[in-house]
C-alpha positions as CSV (number, residue, x, y, z in Angstrom):
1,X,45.9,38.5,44.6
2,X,42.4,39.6,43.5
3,X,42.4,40.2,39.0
4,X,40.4,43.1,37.9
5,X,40.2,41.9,34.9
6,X,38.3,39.0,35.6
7,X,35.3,40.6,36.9
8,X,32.4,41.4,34.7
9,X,31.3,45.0,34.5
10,X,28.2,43.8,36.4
11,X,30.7,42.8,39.5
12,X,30.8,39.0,38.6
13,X,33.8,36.8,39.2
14,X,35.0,34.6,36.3
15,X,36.8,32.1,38.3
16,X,39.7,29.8,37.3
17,X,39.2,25.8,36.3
18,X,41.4,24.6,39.2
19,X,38.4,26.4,41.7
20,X,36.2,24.4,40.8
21,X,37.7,21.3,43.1
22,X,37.3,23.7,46.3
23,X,34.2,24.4,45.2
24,X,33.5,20.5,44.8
25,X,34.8,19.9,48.6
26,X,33.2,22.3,50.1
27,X,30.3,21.4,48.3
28,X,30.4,17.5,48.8
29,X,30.5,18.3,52.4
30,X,27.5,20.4,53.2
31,X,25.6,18.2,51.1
32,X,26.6,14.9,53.1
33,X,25.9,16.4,56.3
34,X,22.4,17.0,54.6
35,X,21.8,13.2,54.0
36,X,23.2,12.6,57.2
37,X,20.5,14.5,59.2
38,X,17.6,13.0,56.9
39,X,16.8,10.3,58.9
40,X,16.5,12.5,62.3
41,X,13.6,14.8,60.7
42,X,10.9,12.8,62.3
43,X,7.7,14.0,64.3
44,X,8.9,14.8,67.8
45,X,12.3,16.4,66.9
46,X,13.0,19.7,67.4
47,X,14.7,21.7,64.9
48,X,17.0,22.8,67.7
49,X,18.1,18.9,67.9
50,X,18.4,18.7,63.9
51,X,20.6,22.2,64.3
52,X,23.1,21.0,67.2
53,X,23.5,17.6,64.9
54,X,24.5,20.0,61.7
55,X,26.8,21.7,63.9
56,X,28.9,19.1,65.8
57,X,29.5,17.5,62.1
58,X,30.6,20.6,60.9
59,X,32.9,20.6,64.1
60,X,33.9,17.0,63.1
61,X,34.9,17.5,59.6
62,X,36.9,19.9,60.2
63,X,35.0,22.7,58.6
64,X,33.5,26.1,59.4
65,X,29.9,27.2,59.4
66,X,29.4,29.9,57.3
67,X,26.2,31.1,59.1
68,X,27.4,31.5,62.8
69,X,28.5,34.7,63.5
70,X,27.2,35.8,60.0
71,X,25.2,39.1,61.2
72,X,24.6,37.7,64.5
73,X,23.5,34.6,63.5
74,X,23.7,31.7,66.1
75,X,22.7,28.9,64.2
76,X,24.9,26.5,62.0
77,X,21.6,25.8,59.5
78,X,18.3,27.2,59.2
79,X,15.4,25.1,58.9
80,X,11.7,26.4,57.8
81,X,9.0,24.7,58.5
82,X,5.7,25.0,56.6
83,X,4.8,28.1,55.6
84,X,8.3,29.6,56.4
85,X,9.7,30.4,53.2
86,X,13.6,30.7,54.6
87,X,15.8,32.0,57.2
88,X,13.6,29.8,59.6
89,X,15.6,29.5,63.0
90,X,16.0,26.2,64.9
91,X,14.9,26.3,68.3
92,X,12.1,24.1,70.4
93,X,9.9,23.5,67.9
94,X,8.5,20.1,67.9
95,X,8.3,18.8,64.5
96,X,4.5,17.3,63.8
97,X,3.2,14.5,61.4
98,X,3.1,15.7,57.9
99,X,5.1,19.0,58.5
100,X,7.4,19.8,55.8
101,X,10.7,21.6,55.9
102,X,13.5,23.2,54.4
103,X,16.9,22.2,55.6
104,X,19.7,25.1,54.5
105,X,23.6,24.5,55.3
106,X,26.7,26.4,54.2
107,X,30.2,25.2,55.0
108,X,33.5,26.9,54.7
109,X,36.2,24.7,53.6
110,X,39.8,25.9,52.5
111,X,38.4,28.7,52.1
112,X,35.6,27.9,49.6
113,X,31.7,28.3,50.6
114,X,29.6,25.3,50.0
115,X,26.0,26.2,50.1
116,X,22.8,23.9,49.8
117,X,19.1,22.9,50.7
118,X,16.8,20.5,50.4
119,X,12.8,19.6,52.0
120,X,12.4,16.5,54.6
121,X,9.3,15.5,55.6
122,X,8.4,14.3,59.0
123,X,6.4,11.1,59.0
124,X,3.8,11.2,55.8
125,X,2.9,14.3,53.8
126,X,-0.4,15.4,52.3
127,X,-0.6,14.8,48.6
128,X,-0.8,19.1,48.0
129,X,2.9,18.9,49.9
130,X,4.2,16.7,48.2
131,X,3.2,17.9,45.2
132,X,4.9,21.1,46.3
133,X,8.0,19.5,46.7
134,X,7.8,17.7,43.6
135,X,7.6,21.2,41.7
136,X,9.8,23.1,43.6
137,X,12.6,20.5,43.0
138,X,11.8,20.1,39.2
139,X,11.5,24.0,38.9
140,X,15.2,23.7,40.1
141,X,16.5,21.2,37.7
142,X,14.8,23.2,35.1
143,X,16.5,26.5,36.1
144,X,19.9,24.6,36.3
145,X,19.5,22.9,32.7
146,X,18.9,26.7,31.2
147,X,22.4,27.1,32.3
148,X,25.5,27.3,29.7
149,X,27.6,30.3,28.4
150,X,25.8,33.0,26.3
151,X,22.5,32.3,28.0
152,X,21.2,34.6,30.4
153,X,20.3,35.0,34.4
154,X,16.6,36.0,32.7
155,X,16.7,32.8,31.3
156,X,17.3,30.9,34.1
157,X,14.2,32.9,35.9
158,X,12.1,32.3,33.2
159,X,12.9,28.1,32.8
160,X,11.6,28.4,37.1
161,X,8.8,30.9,36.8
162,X,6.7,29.3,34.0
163,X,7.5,25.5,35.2
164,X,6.1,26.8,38.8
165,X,3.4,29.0,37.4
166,X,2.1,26.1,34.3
167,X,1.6,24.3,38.4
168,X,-0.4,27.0,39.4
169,X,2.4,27.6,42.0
170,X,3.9,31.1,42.4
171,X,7.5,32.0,42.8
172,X,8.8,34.4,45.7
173,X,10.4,37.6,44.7
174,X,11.7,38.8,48.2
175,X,14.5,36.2,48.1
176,X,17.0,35.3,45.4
177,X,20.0,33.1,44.4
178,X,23.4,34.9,44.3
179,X,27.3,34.4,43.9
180,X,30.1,32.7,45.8
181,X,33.5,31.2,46.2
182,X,35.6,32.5,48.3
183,X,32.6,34.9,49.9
184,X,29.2,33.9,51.3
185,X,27.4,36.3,49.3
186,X,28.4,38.4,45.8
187,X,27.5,39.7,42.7
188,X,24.5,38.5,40.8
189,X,21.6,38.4,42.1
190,X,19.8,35.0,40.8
191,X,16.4,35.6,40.6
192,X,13.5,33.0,40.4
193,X,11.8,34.7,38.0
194,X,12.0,36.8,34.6
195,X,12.3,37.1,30.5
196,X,14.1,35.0,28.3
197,X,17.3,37.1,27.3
198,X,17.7,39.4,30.0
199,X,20.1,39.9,32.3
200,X,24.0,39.5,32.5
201,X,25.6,36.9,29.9
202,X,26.7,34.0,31.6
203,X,30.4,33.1,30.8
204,X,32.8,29.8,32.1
205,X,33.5,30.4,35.9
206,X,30.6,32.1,36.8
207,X,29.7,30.7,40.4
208,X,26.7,31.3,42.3
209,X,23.3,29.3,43.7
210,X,20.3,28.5,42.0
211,X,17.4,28.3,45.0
212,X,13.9,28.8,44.1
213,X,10.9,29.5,46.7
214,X,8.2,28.1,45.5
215,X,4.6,28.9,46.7
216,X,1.2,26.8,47.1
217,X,-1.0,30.5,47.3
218,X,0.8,34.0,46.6
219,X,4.6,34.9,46.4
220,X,4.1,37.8,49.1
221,X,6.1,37.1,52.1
222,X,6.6,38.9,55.9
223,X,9.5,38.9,57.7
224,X,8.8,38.1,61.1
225,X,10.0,40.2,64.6
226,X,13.3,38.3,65.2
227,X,14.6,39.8,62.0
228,X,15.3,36.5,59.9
229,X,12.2,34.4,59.3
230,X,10.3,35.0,56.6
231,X,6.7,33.8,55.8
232,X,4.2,33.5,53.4
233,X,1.5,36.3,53.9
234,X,-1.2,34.5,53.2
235,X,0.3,31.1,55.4
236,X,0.4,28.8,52.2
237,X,2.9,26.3,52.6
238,X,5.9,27.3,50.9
239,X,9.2,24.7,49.6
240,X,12.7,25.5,48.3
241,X,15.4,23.3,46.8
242,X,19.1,25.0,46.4
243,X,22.6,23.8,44.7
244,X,25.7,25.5,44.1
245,X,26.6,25.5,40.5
246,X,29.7,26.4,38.2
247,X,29.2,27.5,34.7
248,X,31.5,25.5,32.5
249,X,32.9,25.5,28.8
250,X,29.7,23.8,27.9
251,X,26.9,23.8,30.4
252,X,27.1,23.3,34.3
253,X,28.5,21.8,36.9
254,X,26.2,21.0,40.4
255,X,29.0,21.4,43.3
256,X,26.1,19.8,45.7
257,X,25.1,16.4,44.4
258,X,23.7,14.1,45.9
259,X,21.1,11.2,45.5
260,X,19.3,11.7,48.3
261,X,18.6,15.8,47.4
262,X,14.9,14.3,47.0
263,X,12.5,12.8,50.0
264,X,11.7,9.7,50.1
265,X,7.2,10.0,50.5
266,X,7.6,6.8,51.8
């Protein structure tokens, strides 16, 4: 039975210590299938054959993907290529030397939504990509380490923004981080960007994703025809790293691990 009384006024669920292990499953397993479709990003995949791999191991562990069905989503992962900046949807596109993409998964397991991304690269990247990916990912880890109770969401969009912007990178606004557990999607919004001290408090059992978009030219972004993939407007490439986190007594907790998160440039 839901408790009132541990939701925040702004709508955030303080969640127990024993969720934190369903969290960890569900969150082991969406990363793993991540490594595990690493070394198919090459040139001449599609992202339709990377997409049908995600889903038959989502079949074969048992597990649910939170994405088909979601508002009339087929897909169990989306994958943005480029200078899509998310919600990029597998199909027949061939994947080309150099091309860079973001690979997003989100498992239901027992109940609990695990929820991650990370760039591939198919065969070698330029040196501007890489050193894209190289700041997206470290814009990340530097959002993640502003987290601990008594800070703020503000803080945590301030650590990404003036990492990405001391790059001369910029930091999309359209898209954001945002709650889960038990539900795909809740209360707070986790933006990229912001002021030091601003924002809700973060308290112990606060549980949500930290996912930065991360620019090479402007933050603007399009939304395309089909509804779902968004672009940069001015066709910059465009990277994203994402873990699920829990707040802890004293700091953080990544539900999403792994040692692979990063590409290997060869």
């Amino acid at each position: 039975m839901d408790d009132d009384s541990r939701i925040t006024r702004e709508g955030i669920r303080i969640h127990a210590r024993e969720d934190f292990a369903g969290m960890h499953k569900a969150g082991a397993l969406a990363a793993r299938i991540l490594d595990e479709v690493g070394p198919l990003v090459q040139p001449g995949a599609t992202t339709g054959m990377l997409d049908d791999f995600i889903r038959n191991r989502i079949e074969e562990a048992g597990a649910t993907s939170a994405t088909i069905g979601y508002r009339g989503y087929q897909h169990a992962s989306c994958i943005s290529v480029n200078h899509v900046v998310c919600h990029g949807i597998p199909g027949d596109k061939v994947l080309q030397n150099g091309d860079i993409l973001n690979i997003d998964v989100t498992v239901i397991v027992d109940g609990w939504y695990g929820d991650t991304s990370r760039m591939y690269v198919a065969g070698k990247a330029s040196i501007k990509a890489q050193r894209l990916i190289q700041v997206t990912h470290d814009a990340l880890m530097k959002g993640i380490e502003a987290v601990r109770p008594g800070a703020t969401f503000g803080d945590i969009g301030a650590a990404i923004q003036q990492y990405a912007e001391s790059h001369r990178m910029s930091v999309v606004r359209d898209f954001c981080g945002h709650g889960l557990g038990r539900v795909f999607h809740a209360p707070p919004n986790v933006l990229h960007f912001g002021r030091p001290g601003k924002g809700p408090v973060l308290d112990e059992g606060m549980f949500f994703t930290i996912e930065p978009m991360i620019n090479l030219g402007r933050p603007e972004t399009k939304v395309l025809a089909d509804d779902w993939t968004a672009v940069t407007r001015d066709k910059s490439l465009s990277a994203q790293f994402e873990h699920s986190i829990g707040v802890t007594a004293d700091g953080v907790e990544i539900f999403t691990p792994s040692d692979r998160f990063f590409p290997d440039f060869g």
